[in-house]
Residue frames as qw, qx, qy, qz and C-alpha x, y, z in Angstrom:
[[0.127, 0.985, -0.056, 0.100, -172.99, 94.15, 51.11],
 [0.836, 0.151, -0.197, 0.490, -169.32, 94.71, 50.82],
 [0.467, -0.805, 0.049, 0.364, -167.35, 96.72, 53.54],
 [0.629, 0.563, -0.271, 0.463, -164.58, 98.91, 53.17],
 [0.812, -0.493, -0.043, 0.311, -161.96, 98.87, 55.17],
 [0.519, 0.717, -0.351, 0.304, -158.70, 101.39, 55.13],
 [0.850, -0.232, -0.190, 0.434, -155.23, 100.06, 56.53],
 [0.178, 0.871, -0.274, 0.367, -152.96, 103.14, 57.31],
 [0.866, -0.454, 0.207, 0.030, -150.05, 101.86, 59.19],
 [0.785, 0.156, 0.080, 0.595, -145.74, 100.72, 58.59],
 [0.293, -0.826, 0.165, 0.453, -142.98, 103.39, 58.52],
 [0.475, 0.806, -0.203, -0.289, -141.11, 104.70, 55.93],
 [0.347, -0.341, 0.865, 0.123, -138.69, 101.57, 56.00],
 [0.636, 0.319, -0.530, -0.461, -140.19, 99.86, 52.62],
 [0.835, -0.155, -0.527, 0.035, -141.87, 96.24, 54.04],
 [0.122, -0.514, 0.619, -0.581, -141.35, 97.04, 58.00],
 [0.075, -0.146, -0.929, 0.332, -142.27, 94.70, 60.71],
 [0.335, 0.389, 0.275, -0.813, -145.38, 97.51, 61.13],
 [0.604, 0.359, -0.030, -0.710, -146.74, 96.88, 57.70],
 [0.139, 0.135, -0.979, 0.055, -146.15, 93.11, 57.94],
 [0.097, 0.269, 0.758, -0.586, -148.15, 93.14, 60.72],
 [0.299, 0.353, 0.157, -0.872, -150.87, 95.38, 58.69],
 [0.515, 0.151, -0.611, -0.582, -150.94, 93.23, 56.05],
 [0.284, -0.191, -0.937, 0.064, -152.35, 90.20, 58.20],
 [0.304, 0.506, 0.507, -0.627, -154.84, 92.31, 59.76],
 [0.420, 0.474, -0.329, -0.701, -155.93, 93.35, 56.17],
 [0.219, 0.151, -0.962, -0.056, -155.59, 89.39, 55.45],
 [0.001, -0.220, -0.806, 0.550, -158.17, 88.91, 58.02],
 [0.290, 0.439, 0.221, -0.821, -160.39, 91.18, 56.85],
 [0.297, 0.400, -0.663, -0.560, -160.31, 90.08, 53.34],
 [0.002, -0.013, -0.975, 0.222, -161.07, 86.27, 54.65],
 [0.271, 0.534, 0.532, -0.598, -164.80, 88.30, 55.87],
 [0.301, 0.687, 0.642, 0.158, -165.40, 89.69, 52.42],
 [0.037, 0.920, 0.115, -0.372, -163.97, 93.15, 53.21],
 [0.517, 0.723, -0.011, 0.457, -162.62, 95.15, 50.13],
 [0.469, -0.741, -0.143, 0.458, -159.55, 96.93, 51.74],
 [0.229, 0.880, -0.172, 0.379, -157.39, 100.39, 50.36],
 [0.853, -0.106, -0.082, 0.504, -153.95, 100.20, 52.03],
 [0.220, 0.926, -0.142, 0.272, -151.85, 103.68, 53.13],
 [0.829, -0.492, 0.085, 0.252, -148.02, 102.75, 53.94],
 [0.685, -0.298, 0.133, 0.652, -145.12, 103.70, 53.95],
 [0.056, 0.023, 0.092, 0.994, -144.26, 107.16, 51.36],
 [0.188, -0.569, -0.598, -0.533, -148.03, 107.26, 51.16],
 [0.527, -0.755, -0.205, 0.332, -147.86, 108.57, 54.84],
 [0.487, -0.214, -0.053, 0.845, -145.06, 111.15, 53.78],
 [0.028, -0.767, -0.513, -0.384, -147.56, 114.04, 53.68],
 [0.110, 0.546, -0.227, 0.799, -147.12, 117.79, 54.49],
 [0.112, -0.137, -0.777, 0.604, -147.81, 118.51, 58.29],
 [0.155, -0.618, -0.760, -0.127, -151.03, 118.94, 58.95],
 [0.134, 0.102, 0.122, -0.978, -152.31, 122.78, 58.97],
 [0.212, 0.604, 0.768, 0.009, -156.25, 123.03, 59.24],
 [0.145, 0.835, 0.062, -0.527, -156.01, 126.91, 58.11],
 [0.028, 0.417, -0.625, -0.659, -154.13, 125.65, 54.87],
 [0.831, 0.111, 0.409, -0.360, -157.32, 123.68, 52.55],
 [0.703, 0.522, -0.423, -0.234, -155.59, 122.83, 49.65],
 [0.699, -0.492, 0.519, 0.017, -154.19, 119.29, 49.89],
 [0.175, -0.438, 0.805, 0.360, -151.81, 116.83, 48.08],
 [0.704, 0.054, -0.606, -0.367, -153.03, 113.97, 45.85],
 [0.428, -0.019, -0.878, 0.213, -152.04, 111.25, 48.26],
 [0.133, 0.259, 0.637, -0.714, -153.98, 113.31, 51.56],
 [0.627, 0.194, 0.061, -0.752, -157.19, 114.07, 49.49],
 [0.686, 0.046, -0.686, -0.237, -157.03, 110.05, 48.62],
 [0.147, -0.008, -0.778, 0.611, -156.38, 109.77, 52.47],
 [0.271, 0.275, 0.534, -0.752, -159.37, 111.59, 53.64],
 [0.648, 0.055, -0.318, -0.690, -161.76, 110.53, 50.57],
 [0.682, 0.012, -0.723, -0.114, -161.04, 106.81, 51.39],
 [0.128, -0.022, -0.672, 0.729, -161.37, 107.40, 55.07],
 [0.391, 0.042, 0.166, -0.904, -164.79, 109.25, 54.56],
 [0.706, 0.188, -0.511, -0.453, -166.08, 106.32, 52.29],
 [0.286, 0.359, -0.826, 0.327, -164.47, 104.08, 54.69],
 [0.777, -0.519, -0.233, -0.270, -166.90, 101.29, 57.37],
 [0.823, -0.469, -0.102, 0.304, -163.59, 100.38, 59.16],
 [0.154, 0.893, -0.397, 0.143, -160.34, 101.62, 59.84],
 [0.933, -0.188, -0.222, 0.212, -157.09, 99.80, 60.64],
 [0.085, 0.897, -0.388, 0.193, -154.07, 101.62, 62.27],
 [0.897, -0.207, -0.213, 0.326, -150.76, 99.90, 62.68],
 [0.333, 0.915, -0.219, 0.065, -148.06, 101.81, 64.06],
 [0.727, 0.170, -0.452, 0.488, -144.25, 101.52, 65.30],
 [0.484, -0.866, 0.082, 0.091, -143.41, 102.80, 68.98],
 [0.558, 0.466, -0.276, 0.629, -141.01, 105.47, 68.73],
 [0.012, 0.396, -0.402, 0.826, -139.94, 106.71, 72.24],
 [0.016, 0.133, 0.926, -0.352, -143.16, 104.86, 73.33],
 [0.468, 0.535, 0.523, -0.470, -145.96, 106.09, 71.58],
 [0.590, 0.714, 0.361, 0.112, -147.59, 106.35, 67.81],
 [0.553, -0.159, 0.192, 0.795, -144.69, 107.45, 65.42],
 [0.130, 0.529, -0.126, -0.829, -145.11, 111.31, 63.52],
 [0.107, -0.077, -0.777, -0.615, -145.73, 109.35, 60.30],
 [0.057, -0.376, -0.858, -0.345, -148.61, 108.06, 61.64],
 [0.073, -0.568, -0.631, 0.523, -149.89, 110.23, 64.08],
 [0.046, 0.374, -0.191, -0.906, -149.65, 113.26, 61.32],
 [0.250, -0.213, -0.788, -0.521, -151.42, 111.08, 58.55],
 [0.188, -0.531, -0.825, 0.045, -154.34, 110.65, 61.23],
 [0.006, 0.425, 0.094, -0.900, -154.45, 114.83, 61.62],
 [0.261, 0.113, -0.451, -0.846, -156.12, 114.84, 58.44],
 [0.160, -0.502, -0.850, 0.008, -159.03, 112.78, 59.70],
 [0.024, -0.592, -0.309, 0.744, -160.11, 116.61, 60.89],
 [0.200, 0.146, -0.497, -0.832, -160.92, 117.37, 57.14],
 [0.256, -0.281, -0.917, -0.121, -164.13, 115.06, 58.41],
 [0.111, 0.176, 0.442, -0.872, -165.40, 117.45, 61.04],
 [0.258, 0.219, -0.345, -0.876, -168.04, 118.45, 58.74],
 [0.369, 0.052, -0.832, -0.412, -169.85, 115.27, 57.82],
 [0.697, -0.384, -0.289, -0.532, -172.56, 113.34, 58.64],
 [0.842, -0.408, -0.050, 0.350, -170.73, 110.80, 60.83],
 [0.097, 0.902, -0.421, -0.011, -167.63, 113.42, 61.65],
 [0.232, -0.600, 0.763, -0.068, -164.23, 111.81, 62.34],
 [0.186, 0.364, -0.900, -0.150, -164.26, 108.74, 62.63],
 [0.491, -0.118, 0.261, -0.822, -167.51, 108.59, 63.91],
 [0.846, 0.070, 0.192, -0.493, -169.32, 104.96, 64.08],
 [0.465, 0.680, -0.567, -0.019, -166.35, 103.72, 62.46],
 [0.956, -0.253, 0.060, 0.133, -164.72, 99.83, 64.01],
 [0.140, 0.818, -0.555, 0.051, -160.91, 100.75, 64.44],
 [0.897, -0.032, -0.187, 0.399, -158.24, 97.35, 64.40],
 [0.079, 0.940, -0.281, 0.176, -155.37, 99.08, 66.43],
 [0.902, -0.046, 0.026, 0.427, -151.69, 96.98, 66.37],
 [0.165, -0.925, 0.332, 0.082, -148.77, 98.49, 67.89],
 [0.896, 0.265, -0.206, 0.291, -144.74, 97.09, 66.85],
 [0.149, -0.826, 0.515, -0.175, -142.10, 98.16, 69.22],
 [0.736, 0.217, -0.536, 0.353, -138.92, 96.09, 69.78],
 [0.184, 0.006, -0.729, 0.659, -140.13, 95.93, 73.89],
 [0.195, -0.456, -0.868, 0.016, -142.86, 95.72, 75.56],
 [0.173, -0.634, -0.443, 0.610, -143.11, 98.93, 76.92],
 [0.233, 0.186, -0.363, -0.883, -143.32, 100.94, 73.88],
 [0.215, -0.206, -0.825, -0.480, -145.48, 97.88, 72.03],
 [0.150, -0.636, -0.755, 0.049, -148.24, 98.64, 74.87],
 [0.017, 0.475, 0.069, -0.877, -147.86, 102.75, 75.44],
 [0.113, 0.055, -0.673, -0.729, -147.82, 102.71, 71.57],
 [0.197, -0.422, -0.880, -0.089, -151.34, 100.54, 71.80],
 [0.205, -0.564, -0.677, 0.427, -152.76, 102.50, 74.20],
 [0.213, -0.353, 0.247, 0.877, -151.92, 105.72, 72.55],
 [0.209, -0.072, -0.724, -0.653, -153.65, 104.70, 69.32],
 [0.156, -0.535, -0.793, -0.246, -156.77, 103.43, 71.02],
 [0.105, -0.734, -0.428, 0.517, -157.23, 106.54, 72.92],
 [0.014, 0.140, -0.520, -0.843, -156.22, 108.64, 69.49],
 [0.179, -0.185, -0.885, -0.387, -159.22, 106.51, 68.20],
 [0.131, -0.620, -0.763, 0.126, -161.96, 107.35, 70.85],
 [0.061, -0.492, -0.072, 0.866, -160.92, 110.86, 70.46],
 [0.220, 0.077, -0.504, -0.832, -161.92, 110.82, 66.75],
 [0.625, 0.053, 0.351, -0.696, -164.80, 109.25, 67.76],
 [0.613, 0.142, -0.728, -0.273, -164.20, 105.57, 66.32],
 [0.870, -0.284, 0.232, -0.329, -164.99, 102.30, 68.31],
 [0.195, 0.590, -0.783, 0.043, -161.84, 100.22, 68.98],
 [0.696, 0.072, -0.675, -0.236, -161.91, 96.83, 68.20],
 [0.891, -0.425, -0.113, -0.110, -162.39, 94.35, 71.55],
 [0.835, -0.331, 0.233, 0.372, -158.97, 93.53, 70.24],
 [0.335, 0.840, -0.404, 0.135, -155.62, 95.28, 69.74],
 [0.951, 0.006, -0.114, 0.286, -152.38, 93.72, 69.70],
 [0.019, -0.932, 0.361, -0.001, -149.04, 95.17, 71.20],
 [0.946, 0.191, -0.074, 0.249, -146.21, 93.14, 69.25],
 [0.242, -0.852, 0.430, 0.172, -142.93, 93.22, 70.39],
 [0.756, 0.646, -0.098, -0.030, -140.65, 92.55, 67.62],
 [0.180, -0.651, 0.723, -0.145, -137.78, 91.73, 69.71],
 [0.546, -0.180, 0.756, -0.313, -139.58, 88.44, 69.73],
 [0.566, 0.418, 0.707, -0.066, -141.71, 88.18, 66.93],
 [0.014, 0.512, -0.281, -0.812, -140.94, 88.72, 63.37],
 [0.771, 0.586, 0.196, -0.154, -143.00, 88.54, 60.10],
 [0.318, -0.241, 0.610, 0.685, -141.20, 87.45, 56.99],
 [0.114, 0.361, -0.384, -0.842, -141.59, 88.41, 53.58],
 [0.148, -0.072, -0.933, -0.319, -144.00, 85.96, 52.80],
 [0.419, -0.426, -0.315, -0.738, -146.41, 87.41, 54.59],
 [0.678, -0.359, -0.628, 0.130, -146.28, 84.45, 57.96],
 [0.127, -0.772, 0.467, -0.413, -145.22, 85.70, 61.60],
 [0.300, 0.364, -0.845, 0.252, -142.97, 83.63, 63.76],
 [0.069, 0.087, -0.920, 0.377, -145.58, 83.14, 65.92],
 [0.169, -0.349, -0.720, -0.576, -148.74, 81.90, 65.36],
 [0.202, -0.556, -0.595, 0.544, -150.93, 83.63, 68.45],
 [0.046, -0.515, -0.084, 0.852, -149.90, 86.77, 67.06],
 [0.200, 0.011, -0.703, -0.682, -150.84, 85.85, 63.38],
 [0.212, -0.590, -0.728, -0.277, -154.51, 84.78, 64.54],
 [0.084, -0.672, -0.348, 0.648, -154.57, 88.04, 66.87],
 [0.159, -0.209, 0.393, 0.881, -153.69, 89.61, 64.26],
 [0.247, -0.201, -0.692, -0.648, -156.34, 88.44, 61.99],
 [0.206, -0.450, -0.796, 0.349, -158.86, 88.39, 64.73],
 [0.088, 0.566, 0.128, -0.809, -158.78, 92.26, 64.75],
 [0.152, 0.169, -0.565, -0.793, -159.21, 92.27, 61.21],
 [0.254, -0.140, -0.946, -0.144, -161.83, 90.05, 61.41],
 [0.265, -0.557, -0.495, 0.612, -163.32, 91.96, 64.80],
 [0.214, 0.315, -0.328, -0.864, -163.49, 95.22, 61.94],
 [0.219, 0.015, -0.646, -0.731, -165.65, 93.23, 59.81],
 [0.291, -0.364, -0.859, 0.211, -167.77, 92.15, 61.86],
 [0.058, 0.596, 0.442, -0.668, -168.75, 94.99, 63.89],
 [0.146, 0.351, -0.294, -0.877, -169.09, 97.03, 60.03],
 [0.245, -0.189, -0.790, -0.530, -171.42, 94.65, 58.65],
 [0.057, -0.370, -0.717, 0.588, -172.80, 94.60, 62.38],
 [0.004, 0.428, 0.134, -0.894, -173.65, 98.52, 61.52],
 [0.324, 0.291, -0.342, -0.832, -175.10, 98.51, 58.23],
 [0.226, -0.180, -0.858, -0.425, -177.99, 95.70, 58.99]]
């Protein structure tokens, strides 16, 4: 059986360090067999989340169909100030348009969660942030999450990162998603 997996994750900078980073977790995953769906950069530029307003955009009713359909989730974000930037934290509001369902939220769900912050002390707030985001919605963060500080370590366009620890953490989580989703459905 073939997993899906969505990536939601990078900042409205077009190819950031953030959705570098997402794409090698997504790499990783791929590697296992998992089909993945990808939401970065304007695809995150989505009205603020109002649960008294139902009508939604194209891009947020592709957010929360491929999220419902979804066995894994990846979230990368960027630490701004030291935790999960508005882009992403707004894009994961609409995970409440699940309530409803058989498995609400994010319920049963293997989360990969990779922070980017240019210092350490965002790149692990940020981290933490997200994996407690994540047990609120009721997902199951991966073993492993990564808090990259991009003062040090930088992905180039090609897809590598400068340092290869973080490129097999990386893919580890991705990897650490497919697993536990194939885990679930035998």
């Amino acid at each position: 059986m073939t997993i899906t997996v969505v990536g939601l994750g990078g900042s409205l900078r077009a190819d950031s360090q953030s959705e570098r980073a997402l794409r090698i977790v997504l790499s990783g995953l791929a590697d296992a067999g998992a089909k993945t769906t990808s939401f970065v950069g304007d695809d995150l530029v989505l009205p603020f989340y109002d649960p008294a307003v139902p009508e939604r955009t194209p891009v947020a009713s592709r957010l929360v169909d491929e999220l419902r359909a979804a066995d894994g989730v990846v979230l990368v974000s960027p630490g701004y100030h030291g935790t999960v930037s508005g882009l992403v934290k707004n894009a994961l509001d609409y995970v409440e348009d699940l309530r409803s369902d058989a498995y609400p939220y994010l319920d049963g769900r293997a989360v990969g969660c990779v922070a980017t912050a240019h210092g350490w002390q965002a790149a692990v707030t940020t981290l933490t942030a997200l994996r407690q985001i994540v047990h609120a919605l009721r997902g199951w963060p991966t073993p492993l999450g990564a808090a990259v500080n991009s003062a040090h370590v930088h992905f180039d366009a090609d897809g590598h990162c400068s340092d290869p620890q973080v490129e097999e953490s990386l893919r580890t989580i991705g990897r650490q998603v497919a697993e536990f989703a194939q885990a679930r459905h035998t």
